[in-house]
MARLO-392671 format. One record per residue: residue in one letter; x, y, z of N, C-alpha, C in turn. Coordinates in steps of 0.1 Angstrom, whole numbers, plus 2048, in hexadecimal, padded with zeros to 3 digits. Layout:
<rs>
aXYZXYZXYZ ...
</rs>
This chain:
<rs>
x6DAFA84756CEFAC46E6C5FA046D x6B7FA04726AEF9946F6A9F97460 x6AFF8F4596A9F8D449699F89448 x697F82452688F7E45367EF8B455 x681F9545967BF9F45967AFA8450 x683FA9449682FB343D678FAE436 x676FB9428667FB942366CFB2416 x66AFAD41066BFAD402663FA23FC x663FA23E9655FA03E4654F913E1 x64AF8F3DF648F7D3DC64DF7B3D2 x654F7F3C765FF793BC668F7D3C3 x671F853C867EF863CB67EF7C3DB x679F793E0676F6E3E9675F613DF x66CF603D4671F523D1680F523CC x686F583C8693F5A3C069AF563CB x69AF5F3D66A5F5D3DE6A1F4B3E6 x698F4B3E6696F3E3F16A2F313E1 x69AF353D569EF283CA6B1F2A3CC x6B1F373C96C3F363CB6CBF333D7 x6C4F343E16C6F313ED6CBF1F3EE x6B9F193EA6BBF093E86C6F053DE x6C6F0F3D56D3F083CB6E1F093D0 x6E5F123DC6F1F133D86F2F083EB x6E8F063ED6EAEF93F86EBEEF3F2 x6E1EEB3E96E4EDD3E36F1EDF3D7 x6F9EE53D6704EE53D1711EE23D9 x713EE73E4717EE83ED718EDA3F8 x70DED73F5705ECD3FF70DEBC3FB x707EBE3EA70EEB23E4713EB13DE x722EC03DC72EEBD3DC737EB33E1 x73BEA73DE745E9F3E3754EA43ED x758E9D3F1765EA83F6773EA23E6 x77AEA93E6782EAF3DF78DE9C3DE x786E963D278BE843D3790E863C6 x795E8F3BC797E8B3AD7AAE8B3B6 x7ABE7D3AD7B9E7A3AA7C2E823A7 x7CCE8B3AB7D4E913A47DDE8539A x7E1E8B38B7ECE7F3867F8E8538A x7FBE89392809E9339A806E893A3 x806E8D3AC802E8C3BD7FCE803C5 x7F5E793BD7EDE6D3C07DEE723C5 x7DAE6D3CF7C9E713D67D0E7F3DE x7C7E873E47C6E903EE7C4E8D3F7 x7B9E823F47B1E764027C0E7440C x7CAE724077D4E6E4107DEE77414 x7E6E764207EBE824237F8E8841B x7FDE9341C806E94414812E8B41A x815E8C423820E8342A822E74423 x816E72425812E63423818E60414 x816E6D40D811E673FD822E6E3F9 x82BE74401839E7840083EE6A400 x83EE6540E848E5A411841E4B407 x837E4C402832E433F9838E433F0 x83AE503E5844E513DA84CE533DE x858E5C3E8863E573EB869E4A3EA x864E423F2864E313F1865E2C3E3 x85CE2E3DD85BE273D0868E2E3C4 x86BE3B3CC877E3E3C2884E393C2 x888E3A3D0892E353D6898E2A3D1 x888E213D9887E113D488DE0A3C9 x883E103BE885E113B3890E173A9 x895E1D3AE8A5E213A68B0E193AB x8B3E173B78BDE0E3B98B7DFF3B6 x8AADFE3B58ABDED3AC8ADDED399 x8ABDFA3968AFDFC38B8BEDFC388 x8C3E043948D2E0538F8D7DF6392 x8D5DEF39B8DADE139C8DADD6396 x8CEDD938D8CADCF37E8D2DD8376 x8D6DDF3738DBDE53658F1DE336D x8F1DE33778FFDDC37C903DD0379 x8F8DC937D8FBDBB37E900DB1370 x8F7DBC3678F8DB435590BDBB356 x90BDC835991ADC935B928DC0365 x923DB736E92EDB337592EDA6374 x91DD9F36F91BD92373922D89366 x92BD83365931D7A35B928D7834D x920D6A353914D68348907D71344 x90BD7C34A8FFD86348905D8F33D x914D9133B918D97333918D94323 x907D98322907D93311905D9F30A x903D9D2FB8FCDAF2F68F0DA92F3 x8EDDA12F78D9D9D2F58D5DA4303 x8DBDA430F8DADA73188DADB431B x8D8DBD3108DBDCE3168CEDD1312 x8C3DC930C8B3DCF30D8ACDCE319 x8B4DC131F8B0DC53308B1DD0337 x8BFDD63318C2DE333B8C1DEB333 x8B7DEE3298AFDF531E8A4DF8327 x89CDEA33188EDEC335890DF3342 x89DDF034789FDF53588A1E04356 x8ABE103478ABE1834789CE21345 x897E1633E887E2233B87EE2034C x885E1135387CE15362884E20369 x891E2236789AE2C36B894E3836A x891E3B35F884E4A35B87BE4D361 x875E44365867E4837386EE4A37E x876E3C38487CE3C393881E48398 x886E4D38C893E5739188CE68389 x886E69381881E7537E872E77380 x866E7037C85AE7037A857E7138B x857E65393854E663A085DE723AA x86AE763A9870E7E3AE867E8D3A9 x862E8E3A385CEA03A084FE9D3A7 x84AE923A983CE903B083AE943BD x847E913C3850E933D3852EA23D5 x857EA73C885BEB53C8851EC13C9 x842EBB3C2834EC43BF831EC53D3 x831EB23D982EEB43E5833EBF3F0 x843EBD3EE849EC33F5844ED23F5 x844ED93EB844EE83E9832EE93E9 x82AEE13ED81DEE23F1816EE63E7 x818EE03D9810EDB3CC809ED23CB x7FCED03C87F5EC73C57F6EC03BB x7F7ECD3AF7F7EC93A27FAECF39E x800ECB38B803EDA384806ED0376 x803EDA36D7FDECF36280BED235B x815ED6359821ED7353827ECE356 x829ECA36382BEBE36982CEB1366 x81BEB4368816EA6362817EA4352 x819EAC34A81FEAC33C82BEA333E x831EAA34483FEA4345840E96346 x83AE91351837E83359833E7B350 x828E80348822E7533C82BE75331 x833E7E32C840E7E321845E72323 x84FE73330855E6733D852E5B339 x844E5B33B83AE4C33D838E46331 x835E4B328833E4831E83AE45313 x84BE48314858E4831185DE39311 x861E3932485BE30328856E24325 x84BE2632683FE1C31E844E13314 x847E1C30B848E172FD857E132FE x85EE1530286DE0F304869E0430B x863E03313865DF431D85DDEA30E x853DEE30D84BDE3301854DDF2FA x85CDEA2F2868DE72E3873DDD2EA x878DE12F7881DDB2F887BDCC2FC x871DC930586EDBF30886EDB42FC x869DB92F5867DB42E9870DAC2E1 x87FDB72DE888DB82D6891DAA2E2 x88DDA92F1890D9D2FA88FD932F5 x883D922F187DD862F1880D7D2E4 x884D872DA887D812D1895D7B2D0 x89DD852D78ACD7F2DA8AFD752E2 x8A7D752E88A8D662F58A0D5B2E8 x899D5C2DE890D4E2D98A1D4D2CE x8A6D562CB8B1D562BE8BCD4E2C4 x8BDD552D28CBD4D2DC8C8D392DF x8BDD3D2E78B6D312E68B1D212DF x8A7D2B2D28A4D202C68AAD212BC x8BBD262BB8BED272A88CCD232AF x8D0D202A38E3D192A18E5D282AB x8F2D282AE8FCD312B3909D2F2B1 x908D232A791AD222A6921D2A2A1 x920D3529C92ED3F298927D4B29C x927D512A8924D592B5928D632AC x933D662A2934D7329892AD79290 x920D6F28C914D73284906D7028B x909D722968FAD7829C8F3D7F29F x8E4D8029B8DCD8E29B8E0D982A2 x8E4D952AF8E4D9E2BA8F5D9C2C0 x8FDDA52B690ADA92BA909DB42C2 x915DB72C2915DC62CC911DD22BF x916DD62B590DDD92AE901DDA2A9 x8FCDD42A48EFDD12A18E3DD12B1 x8E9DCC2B88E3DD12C68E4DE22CA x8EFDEC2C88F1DF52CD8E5DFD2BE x8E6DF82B58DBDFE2A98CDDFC2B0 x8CBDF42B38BADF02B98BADF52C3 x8BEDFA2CA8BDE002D48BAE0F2D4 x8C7E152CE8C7E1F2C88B6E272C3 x8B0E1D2BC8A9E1C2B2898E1C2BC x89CE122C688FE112CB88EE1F2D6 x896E252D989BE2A2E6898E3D2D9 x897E3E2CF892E482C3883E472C3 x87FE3C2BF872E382C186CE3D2C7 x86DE342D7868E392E0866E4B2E5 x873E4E2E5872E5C2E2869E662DD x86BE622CE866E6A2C3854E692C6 x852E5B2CB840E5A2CA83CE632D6 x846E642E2840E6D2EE842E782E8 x84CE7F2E4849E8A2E2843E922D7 x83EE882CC83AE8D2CA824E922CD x825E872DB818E892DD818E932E6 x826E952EC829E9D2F8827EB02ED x82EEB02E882FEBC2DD821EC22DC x819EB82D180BEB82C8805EB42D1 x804EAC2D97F4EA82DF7EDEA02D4 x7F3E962CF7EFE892C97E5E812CE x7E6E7F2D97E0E732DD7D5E7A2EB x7D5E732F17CAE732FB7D1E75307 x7CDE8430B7D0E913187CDE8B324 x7DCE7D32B7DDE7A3357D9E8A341 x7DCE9233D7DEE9A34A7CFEA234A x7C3EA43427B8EAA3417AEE9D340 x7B2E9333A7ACE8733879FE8A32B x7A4E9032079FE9431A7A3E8D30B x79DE873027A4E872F47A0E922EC x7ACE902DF7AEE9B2D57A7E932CC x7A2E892C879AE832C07A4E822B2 x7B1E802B27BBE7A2A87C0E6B2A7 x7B3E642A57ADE562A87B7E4F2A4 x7BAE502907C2E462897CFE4428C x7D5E542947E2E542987E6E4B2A4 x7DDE4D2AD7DBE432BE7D5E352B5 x7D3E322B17D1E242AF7E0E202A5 x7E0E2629D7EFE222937FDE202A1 x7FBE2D2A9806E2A2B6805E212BA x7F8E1A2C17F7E132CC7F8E052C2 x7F5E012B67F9DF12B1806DF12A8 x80CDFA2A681ADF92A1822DF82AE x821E012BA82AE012C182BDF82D1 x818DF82CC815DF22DE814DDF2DD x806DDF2D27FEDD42D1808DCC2C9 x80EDCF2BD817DC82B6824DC02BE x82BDC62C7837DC22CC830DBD2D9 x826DBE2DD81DDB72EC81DDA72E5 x816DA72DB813D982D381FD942D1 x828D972C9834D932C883DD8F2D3 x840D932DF844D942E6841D832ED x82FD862F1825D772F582CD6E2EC x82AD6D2DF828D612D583DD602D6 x844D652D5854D612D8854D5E2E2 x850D5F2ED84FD592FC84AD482F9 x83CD472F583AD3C2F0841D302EA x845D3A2E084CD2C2D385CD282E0 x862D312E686DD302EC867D222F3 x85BD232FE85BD17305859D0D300 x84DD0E2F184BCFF2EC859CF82E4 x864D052DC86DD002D687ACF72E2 x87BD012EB880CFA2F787CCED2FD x874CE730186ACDB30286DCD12FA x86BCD72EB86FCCD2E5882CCA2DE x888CD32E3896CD12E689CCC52EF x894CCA2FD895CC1308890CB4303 x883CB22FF884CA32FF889C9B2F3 x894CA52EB899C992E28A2C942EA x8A9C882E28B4C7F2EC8BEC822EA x8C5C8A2DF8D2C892E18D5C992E2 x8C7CA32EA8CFCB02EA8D4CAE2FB x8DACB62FB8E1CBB30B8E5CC730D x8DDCCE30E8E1CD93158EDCDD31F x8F4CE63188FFCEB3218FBCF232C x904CF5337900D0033E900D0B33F x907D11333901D2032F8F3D20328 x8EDD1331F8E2D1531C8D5D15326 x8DAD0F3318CFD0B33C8D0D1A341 x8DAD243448D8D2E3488D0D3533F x8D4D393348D0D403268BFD3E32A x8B8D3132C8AAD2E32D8A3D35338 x8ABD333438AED3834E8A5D49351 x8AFD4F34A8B2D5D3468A0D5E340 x89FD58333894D5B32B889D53333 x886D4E33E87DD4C34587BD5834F x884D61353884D6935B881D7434F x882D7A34287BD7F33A870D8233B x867D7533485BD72337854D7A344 x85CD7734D852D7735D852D87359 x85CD8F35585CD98356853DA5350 x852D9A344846DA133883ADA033F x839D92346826D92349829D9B354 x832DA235D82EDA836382DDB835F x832DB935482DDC735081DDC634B x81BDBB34580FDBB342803DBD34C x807DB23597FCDB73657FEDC6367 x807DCB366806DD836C802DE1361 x800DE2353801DEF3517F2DEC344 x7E9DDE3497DEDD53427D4DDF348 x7D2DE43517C7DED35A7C7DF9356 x7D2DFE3517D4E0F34B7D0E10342 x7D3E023367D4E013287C6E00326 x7C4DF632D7AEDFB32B7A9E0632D x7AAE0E3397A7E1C33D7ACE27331 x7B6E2232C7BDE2C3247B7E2B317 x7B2E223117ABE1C3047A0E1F304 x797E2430F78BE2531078BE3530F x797E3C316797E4B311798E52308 x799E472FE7A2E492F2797E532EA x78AE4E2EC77EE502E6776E5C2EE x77AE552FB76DE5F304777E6830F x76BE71317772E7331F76FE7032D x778E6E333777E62341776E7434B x769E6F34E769E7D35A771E7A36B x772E6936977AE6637878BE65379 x78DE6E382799E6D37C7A5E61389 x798E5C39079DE5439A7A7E47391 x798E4138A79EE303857A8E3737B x7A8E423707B3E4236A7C1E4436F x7C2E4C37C7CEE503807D6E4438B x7CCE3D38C7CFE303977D2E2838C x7D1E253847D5E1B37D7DCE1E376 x7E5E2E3757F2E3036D7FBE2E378 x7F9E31382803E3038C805E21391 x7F9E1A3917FEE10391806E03388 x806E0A378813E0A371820E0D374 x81EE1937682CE2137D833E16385 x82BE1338F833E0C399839E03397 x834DFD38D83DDEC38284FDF4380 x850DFC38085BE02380864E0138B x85DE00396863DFF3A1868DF43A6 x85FDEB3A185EDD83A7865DD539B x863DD739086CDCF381878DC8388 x880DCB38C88FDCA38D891DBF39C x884DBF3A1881DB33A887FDA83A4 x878DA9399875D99393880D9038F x892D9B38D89AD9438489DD8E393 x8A0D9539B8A8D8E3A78A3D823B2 x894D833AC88AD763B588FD6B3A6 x88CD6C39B88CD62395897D5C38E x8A5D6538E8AFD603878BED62392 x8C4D563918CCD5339A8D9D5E39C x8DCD6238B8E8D693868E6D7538F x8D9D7E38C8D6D893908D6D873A0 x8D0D7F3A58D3D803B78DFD803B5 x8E6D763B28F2D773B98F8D863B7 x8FAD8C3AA900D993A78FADA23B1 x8E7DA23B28E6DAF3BF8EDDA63CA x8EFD9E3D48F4DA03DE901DA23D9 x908D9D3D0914DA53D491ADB63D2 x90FDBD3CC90DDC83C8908DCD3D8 x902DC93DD8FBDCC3EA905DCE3F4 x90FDC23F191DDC23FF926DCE3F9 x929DCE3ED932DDC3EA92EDE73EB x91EDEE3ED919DF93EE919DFA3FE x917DF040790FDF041091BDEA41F x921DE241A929DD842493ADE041F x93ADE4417948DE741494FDF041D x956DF142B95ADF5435967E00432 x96CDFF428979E0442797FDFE415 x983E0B412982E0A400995E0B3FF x99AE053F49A3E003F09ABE063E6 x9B2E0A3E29B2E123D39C2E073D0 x9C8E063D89D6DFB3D09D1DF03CE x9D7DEC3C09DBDE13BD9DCDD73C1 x9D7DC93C09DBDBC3C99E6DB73C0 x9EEDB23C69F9DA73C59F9DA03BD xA00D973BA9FED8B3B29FDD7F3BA xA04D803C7A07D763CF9F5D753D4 x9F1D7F3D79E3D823E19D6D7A3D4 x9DBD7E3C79CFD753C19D2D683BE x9DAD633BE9DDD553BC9D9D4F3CA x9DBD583D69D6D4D3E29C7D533E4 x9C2D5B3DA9B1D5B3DE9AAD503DB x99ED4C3E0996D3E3E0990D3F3D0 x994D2D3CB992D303BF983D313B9 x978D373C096CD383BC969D463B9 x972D4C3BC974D5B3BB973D623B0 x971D693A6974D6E399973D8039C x981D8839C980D9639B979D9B38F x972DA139396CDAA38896DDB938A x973DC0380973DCE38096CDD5380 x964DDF386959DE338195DDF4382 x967DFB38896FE0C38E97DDFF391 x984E0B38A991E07389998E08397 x99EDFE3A19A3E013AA99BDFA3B7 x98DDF33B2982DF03B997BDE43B3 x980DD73C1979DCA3B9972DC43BE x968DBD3B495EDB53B995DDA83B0 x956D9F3B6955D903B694BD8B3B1 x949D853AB942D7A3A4943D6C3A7 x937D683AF937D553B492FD523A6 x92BD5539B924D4739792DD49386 x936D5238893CD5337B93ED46374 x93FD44367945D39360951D3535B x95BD42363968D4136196DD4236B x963D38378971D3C38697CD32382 x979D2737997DD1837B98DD1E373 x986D2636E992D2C35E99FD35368 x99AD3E36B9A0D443749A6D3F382 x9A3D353859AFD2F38D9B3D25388 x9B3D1F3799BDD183789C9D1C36E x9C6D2936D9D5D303679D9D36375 x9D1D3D37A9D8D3F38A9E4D34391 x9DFD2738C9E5D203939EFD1E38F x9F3D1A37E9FCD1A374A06D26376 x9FED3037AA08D3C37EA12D3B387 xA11D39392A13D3339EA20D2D39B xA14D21396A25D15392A2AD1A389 xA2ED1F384A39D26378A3CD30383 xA3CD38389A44D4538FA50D3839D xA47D2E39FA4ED253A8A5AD2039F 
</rs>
């Protein structure tokens, strides 16, 4: 049909020509389809791409979690109870690695973009999370300045027993909980997944400096006093540091690295996220890029312990050869004869009954082969 030929009147002609232009320039300077999913990542990229992207980072990232949270289990001098807020922070990276990013995989697979139940879920996760890595980092820092700058001579009355540690934990690990869900429940705070606030100002501000800002400063300023009290340890003359204390510093240097690196990662969100608090952010590019690129601190965390602290490499490689190099598995008993003639740098450690692994930088190989040896001579 020829439209140009039909009859019709000079208003229904202007009408049609105006709605005509409108629904071109709508059309016209529509953008293509760039909002962020907080599921899925960009659309911009392919699905493939953006599978094996979080695949990777899941994978990654849970077996360096489970290998830091092993290592405080097998590694000699790692075995302290100041040392289980470490594997306080690897369990809440354990939360993303292993659940948060795995459902992200799962929307891809079944050819989901999005789905806001989901993403409920994800931000519960994160925000859980969140506030557990802060508390515990925190509750670190102060146990490494107590280990470090105060007496320790009667190891029976210290802050951080196995009790009193399994309480704080307990306690931070409720916390964290209770504050996610209860924003997860109500919608307290500010609607990661619509990018909208509820405008419940005094409650998001009382959260974020009781739970965020409070134990971030604290955290900095015990970092601090550790190096200047340490410093001036060192340069008196008649202290000497042992070598469990050189480790101990050691450890709490590798702390540190570990805090500023949550901080680079999750300093970008926390502005983005402070600014929504009030308004609402119509882009949902920089907000969702910059949660994810928190997320991924999750992934790399458990790297920092093994680039900067000696104990922890050595435990992942030898964690590495028992998962990976272990050729043929054992379940009897060794001898008596067989560990007396093992090399005395050796130290078994039990970790599954029936199945052993070694420790080179233990502090008791010296101990253990010299009753080995005593053994020996007395059965001679």
């Amino acid at each position: 049909m020829n439209v140009t030929g039909t009859l019709i009147t000079s208003d229904n002609e202007e009408s049609l020509i105006v709605t005509s232009l409108a629904l071109f320039s709508k059309h016209a300077t529509k953008p293509p389809n760039t909002e962020v999913s907080p599921v899925t990542l960009s659309p911009e990229w392919s699905r493939v791409a953006r599978l094996l992207l979080l695949s990777c980072l899941s994978v990654i990232g849970s077996v360096g979690n489970v290998f830091l949270i092993s290592s405080i289990m097998i590694e000699d001098h790692l075995k302290k109870a100041g040392n289980a807020f470490i594997v306080s922070v690897a369990l809440a990276d354990l939360l993303v690695t292993s659940l948060l990013i795995p459902s992200s995989t799962i929307l891809l697979l079944a050819g989901i973009d999005d789905s806001l139940s989901v993403c409920k879920f994800q931000w519960f996760l994160a925000a859980c999370a969140f506030l557990v890595s802060v508390l515990s980092l925190s509750t670190t820092a102060v146990e490494n300045y107590l280990r470090l700058c105060t007496s320790q001579e009667n190891s029976n009355k210290t802050w951080f027993n196995k009790t009193s540690t399994t309480v704080i934990l307990l306690l931070i690990w409720f916390v964290g909980g209770t504050s996610s869900g209860l924003q997860f429940v109500f919608s307290l705070s500010f609607d990661y997944c619509t990018r909208k606030s509820t405008g419940i100002v005094p409650y998001q501000m009382a959260i974020v400096a009781l739970l965020i800002v409070l134990p971030i400063i604290l955290t900095f300023y015990t970092h601090v006093r550790i190096i200047l009290d340490v410093r001036r340890f060192m340069g008196a003359p008649n202290f000497k540091p042992s070598l469990a204390y050189t480790w101990d510093l050691a450890l709490a240097r590798t702390n540190f690295y570990s805090f500023l690196i949550f901080i680079i990662f999750w300093l970008p969100f926390g502005v983005v996220f402070t600014y929504g608090t009030t308004k609402i952010i119509p882009n949902s590019r920089i907000l969702y890029n910059t949660a994810w690129f928190g997320l991924s601190k999750s992934c790399i965390h458990n790297v920092v312990y093994c680039l900067t602290n000696r104990h922890f490499r050595n435990a992942y490689v030898s964690l590495f050869h028992y998962c990976c190099c272990k050729t043929n598995v054992s379940t009897a008993r060794r001898n008596r004869a067989a560990e007396v003639a093992r090399p005395a740098a050796d130290v078994r450690v039990h970790i599954i009954p029936g199945y052993n692994m070694y420790s080179y930088t233990g502090p008791q190989r010296n101990y253990h082969w010299y009753w080995g040896k005593r053994l020996a001579q007395r059965e001679l």
